[in-house]
N, C-alpha and C positions, 0 to 999 in steps of 0.2 A: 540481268535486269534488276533498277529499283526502284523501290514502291515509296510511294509517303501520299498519305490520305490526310488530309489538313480538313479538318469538320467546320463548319461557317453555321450560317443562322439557318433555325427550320431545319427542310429537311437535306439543305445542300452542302454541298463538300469540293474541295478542291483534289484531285487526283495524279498524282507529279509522276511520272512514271520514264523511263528509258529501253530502248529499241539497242542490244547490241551491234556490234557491227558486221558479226556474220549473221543475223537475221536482217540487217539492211542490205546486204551483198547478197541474199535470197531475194529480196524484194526488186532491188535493180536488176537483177536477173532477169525475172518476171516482169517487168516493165520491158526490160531490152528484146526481150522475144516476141512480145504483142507488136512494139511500135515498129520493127524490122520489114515485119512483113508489110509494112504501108511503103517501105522508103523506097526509092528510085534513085540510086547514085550513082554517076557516071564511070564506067569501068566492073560495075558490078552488077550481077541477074537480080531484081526484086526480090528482097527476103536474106540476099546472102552477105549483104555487109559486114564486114568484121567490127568487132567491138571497138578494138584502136580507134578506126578510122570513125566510127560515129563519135565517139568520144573527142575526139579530135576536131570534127566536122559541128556538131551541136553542144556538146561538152555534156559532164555525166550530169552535172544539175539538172538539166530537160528532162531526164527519169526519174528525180525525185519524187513528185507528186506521182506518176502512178505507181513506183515502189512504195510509198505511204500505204495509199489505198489497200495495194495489195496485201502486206503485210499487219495493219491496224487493229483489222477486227481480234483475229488470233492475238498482238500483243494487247489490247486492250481489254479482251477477258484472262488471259493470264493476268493484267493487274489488278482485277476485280477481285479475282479471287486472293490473290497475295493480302491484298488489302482486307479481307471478308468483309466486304459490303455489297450490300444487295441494291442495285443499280433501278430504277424506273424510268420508263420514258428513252430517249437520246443526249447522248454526254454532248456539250458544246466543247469539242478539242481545239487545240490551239500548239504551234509546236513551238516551243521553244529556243531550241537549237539543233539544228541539219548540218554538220561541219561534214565533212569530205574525213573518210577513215576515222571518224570519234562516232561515238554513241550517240544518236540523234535521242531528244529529250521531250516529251510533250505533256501537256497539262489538260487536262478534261473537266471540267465544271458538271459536275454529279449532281443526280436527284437521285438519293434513296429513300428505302425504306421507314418509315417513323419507327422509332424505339419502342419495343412495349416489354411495362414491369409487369407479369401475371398477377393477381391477385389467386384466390380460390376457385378451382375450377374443379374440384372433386363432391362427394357427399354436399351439394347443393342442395337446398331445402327448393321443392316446386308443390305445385297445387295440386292436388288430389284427381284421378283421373280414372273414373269406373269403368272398370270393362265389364259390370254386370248387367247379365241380358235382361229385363225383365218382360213379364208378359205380355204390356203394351206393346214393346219395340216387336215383339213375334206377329201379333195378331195388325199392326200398322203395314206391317211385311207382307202378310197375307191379302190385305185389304188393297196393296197396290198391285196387285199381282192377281184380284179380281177385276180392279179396273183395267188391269192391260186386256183380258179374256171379257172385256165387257163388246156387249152388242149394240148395235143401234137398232133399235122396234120402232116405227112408228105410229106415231098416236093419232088415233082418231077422234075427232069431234074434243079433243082433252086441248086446255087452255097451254102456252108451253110457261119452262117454269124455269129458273136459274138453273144451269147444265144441261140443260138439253142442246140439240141442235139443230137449228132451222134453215132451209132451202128456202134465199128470197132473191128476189129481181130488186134491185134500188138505182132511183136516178135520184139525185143531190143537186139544191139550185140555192145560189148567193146571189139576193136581189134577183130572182124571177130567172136568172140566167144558170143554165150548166158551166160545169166548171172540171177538168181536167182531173182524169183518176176519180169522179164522184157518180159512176155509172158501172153497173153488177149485173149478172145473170147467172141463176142456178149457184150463186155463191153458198156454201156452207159456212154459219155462223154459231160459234158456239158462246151461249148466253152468261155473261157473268165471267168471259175470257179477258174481257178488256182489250180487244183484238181493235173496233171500232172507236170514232170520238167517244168522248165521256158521255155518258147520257143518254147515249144510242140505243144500247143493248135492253137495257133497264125498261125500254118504251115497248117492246117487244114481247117483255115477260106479259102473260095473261092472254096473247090473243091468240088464234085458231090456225091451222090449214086454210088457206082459201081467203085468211084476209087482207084488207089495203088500211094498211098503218100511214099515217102522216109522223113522220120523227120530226122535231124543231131541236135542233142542238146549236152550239157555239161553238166553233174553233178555238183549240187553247193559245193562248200566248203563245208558245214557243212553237208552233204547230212546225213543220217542217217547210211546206209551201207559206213562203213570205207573202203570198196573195190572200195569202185565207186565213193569216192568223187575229184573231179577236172577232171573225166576223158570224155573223148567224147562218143558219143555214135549215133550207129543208128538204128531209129525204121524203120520196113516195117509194115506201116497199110494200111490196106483194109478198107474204108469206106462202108457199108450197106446199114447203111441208115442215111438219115437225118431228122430230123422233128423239127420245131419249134413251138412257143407258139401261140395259137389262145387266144386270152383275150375274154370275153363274152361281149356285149354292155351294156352299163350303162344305165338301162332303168327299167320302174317297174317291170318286170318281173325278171331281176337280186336282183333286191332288196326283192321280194319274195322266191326266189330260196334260196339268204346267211340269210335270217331271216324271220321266218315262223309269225311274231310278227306283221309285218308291210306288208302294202296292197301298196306303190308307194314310188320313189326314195326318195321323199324327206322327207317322212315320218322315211327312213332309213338314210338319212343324217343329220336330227335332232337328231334321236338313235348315233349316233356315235357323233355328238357335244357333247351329255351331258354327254358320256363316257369319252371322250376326257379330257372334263373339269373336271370329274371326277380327271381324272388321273394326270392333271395338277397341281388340287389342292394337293394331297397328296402328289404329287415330291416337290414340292412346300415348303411345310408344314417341309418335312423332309430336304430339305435342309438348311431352317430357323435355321431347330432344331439343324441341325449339326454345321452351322457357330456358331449362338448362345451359343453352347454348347463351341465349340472349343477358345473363345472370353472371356468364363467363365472363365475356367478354364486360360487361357493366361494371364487375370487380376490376378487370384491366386497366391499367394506367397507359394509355396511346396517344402520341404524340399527334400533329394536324396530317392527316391526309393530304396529298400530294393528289391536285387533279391530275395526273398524267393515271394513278393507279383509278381513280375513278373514272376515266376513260375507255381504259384498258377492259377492267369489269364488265363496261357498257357495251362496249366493241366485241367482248365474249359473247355476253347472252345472245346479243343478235345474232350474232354467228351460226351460235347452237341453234337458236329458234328456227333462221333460218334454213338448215342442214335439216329438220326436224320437217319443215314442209316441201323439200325438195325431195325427202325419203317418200312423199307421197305424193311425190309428181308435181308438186304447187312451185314454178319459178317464185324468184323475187318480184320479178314484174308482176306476175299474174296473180301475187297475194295483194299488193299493193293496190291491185286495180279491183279485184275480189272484195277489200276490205274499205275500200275508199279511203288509203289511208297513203301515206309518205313514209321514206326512213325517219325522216325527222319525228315522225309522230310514235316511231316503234322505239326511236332512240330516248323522249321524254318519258314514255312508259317503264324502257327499264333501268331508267334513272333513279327512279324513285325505289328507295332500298339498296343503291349501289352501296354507298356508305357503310351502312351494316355490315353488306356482305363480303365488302371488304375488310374491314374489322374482324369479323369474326375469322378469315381466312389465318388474318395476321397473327391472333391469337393461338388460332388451331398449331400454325406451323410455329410457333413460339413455344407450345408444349410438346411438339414433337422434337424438336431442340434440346427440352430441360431431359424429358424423359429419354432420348437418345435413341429412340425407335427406330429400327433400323430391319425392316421384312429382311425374311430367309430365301433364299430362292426358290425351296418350295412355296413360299408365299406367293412368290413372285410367278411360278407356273401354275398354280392355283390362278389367278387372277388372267391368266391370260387364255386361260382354257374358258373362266367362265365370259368375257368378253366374246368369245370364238362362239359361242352357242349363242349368246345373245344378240351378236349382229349377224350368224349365222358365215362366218367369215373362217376360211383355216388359219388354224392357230398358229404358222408361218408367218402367215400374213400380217399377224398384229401383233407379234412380233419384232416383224421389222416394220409397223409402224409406229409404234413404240418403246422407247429408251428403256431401259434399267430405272433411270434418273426418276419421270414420268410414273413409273409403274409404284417404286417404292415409294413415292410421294404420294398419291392415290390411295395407297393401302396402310399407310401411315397414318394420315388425316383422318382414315376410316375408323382409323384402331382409337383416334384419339375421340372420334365423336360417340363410339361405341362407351369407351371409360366415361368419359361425361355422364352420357344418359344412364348407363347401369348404374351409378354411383351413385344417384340422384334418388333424396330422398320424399316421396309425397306427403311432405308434413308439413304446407307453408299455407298459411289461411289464406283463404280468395279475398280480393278488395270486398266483397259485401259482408264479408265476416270482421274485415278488419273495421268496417264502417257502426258496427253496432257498439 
């Protein structure tokens, strides 16, 4: 076989490549065997024609197109690779020459990859990112964690007040008339949620148990029913009841009650610092990773993006997303109908960022390149064990469902966005510092 890569404008390339002629003599093989069993010729059983006489009968050029086919894919990544270019998308081939006993010749008009020069991708200057806990973030912790343990008490003869929440009956009329979804019974409403029109809630603070509110509101411009938007409207509610939040006191016995682990307050105010910190650190960690990342790639010199790779990108996420609600029973159809939404509508969402994340791919695998990163197989059965516990799958199994190829490219990229982030230095002032 030979190869000749001829580079053109952008990201396209012309691909000259040759099919010897005992890989064509496989190929016609392979075609003569498929199309036998169709034939019917007189003096022979279906299937048992001899070569001679079809060659003789149809002539061996009638195999050529399925010899092509069959034999293409295989020569056409052998030429990729001889070439070293990284292909996207579908090669438009074209054959050149099919002689009878010569080396048949074909040419592929290529999209690859865009060229990238690295700039700086190590000890990157990013912004400063605390992971210290302080006493507010403890005690805001605790305070959500009384409102989860909070009670509903209701109040009697007391006015209700923002946050409480009130048991009312409400009918809704535009011009004197009822009007569709503007009719309630025994609704619970909680005041200052903005659950309701604008304006609604607000009319409710101050009155009683037991009273009859007249609400006057507007519909807003965009309201959702194109019937009712901009117009006025009045609700008669009947308030029920009211009841607001009792919080439990902060005291050992709270601390007992939210976590069966710890025996006094403060024993659970340490539990929640080193959670905290936990949690600090890992926000932390990933936002390092992203400036880092985005600084990387920013210093790189990348040529135009090739929509076929932003395609591709797009066609992934979905993929994943999808897989990801199929793992919890949600088909494609029944997300779509769930969400009121279309592929088209899931495919404009994860459009946006494709670009990036392709670039940054390009970059990643561009320093795993220079750096020559190259996982050990213990790495490589490390990685497959921890796959096997996390999908819950034998480590057989994924295995063979994934390559060597797959595995050491995963663990590569990994190794190279780990360098990245570690290397990274928190010394680079925030836009408000740079602004004084």
């Amino acid at each position: 076989m030979s190869v000749k890569w001829e580079k053109q404008d952008g990201n396209k390339g012309q691909l000259t490549f040759t099919i010897t002629p005992d890989k064509v003599k496989e190929g016609l093989d392979v075609a003569f065997n498929r199309v036998k069993k169709s034939l019917n010729v007189p003096g022979f059983r279906k299937g048992k024609v001899p070569r001679q006489i079809f060659n003789k009968m149809y002539g061996e050029e009638s195999l050529y197109q399925d010899a092509l086919n069959a034999i293409l894919p295989e020569a056409y990544s052998a030429a990729v690779a001889e070439a070293a270019i990284k292909p996207v998308g579908q090669p438009e081939v074209s054959v050149e020459s099919m002689e009878k006993g010569q080396e048949w010749t074909l040419t592929a008009v290529v999209t690859v990859e865009p060229e990238v020069e690295l700039g700086q991708y190590k000890d990157l200057e990013v912004t400063p990112h605390p992971t210290r806990v302080l006493k507010a973030d403890i005690e805001g912790e605790l305070e959500n964690m009384r409102e989860q343990q909070a009670e509903l008490v209701l109040k009697e003869d007391q006015p209700a007040a923002e946050g409480d929440t009130t048991v009312i009956d409400f009918v809704g009329k535009v011009d004197g008339e009822e009007f569709d979804g503007g009719k309630g019974t025994n609704y619970s409403l909680v005041l200052g949620s903005h659950t309701f029109i604008p304006g609604f809630e607000d009319q409710l603070v101050g009155h009683k148990s037991g009273d009859e509110v007249e609400v006057k509101v507007t519909f807003p411009e965009d309201y959702q029913a194109e019937d009712l938007q901009g117009k006025d409207a009045v609700f008669e509610v009947t308030i029920h009841e009211v009841k607001t939040k009792e919080l439990p006191e902060l005291d050992d016995d709270f601390a007992k009650d939210v976590d069966e682990e710890v025996d006094s307050l403060e024993e659970l105010k340490a539990k929640v610092k080193d959670r905290l910190k936990e949690q600090k650190v890992a926000a932390a960690r990933e936002a390092i990773q992203n400036e880092a990342l985005d600084l990387a790639v920013e210093n790189a010199k990348i040529g135009d993006i090739p929509q076929a790779m932003i395609d591709d990108d797009v066609q992934r996420q979905i993929d994943q997303y999808m897989a990801g609600m199929q793992q919890q029973g949600i088909s494609p159809d029944m997300y779509f109908k769930l969400t009121g939404t279309s592929e088209d509508d899931l495919r404009k969402q994860f459009t946006e960022g494709s670009e990036r994340r392709v670039k940054t791919n390009l970059v990643l695998e561009a320093i795993v390149a220079k750096e020559e990163i190259d996982p050990s197989e213990e790495e490589i059965q490390a990685e497959i064990k921890k796959l096997a516990d996390q999908y819950k799958m034998d480590e057989k199994q994924v295995r063979a469902a994934l390559t060597d190829t797959m595995l050491k490219h995963d663990i590569a990229i990994r190794k190279v966005v780990d360098e990245i982030t570690d290397s990274a230095k928190q010394t680079r002032k925030s836009n408000k510092e740079d602004e004084k």
